[in-house]
C-alpha positions as CSV (number, residue, x, y, z in Angstrom):
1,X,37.0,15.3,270.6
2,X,35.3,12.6,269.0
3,X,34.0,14.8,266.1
4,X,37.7,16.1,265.2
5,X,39.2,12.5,265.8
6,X,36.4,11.5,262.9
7,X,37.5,13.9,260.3
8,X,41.2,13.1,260.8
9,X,40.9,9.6,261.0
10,X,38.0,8.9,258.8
11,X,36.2,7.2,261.8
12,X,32.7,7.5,263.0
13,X,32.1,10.0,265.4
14,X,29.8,7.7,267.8
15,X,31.4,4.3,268.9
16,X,30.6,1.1,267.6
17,X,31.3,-1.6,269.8
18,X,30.7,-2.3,273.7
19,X,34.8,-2.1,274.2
20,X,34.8,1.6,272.6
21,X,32.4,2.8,274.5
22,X,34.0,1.6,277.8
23,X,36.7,2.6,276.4
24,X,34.4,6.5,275.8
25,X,33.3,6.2,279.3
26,X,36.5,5.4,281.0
27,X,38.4,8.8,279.6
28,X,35.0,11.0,280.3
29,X,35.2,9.5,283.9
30,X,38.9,10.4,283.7
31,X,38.3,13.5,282.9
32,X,35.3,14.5,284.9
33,X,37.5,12.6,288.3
34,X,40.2,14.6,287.7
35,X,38.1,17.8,287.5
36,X,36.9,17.1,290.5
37,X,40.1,16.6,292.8
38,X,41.4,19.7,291.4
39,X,38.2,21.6,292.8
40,X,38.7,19.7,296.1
41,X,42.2,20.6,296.5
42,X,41.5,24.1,295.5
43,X,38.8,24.5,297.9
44,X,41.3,22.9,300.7
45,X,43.8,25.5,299.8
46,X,41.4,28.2,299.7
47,X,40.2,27.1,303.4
48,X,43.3,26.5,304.7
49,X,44.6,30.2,303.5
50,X,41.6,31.6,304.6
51,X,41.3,30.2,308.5
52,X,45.6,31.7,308.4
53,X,44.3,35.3,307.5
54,X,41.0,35.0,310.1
55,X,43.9,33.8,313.0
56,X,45.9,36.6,312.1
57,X,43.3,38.7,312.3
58,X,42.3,37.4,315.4
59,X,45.9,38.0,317.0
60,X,45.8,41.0,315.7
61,X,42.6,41.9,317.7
62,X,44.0,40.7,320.7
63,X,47.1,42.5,320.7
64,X,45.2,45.8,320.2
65,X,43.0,44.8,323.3
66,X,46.7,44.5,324.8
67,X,47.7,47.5,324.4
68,X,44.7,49.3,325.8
69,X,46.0,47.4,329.1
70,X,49.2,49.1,329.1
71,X,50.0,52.4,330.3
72,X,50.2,54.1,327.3
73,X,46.9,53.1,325.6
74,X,46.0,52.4,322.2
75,X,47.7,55.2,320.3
76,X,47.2,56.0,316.5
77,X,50.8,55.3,316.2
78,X,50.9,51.7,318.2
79,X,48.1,50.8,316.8
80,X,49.1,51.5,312.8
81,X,52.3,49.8,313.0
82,X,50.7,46.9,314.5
83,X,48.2,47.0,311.5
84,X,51.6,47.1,308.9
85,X,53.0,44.2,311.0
């Protein structure tokens, strides 16, 4: 970014002064922060969808030992409808 902002502007590419590069460090810390929360929240989501499908899957187990209780057994049929459910 600095490289293209130096051919447009005619500027150098490296900073001069200690205020530009705070003011360098302060967007690459911006940027590199922001990156980060995005792969936090992602990885939140991504658990959070994950333990849903893993409790269905579990209640879904436990309704197929259900139906082995009842009298008329786990049947193909019972127990592929409960898989579409």
């Amino acid at each position: 970014m600095s490289w293209i902002t130096s051919l447009v502007d005619q500027s150098p590419v490296l900073p001069r002064i200690l205020f530009e590069w705070r003011e360098v460090l302060e967007y690459s810390a911006s940027i590199a922060f922001n990156f980060l929360t995005g792969m936090l929240v992602g990885k939140v989501s991504y658990s959070a969808k994950l333990r849903v499908r893993r409790a269905g899957l579990v209640n879904s187990m436990i309704n197929v030992a259900a139906l082995n209780l009842k009298d008329g057994g786990a049947s193909l049929k019972n127990v592929h409808g409960l898989m579409k459910t």
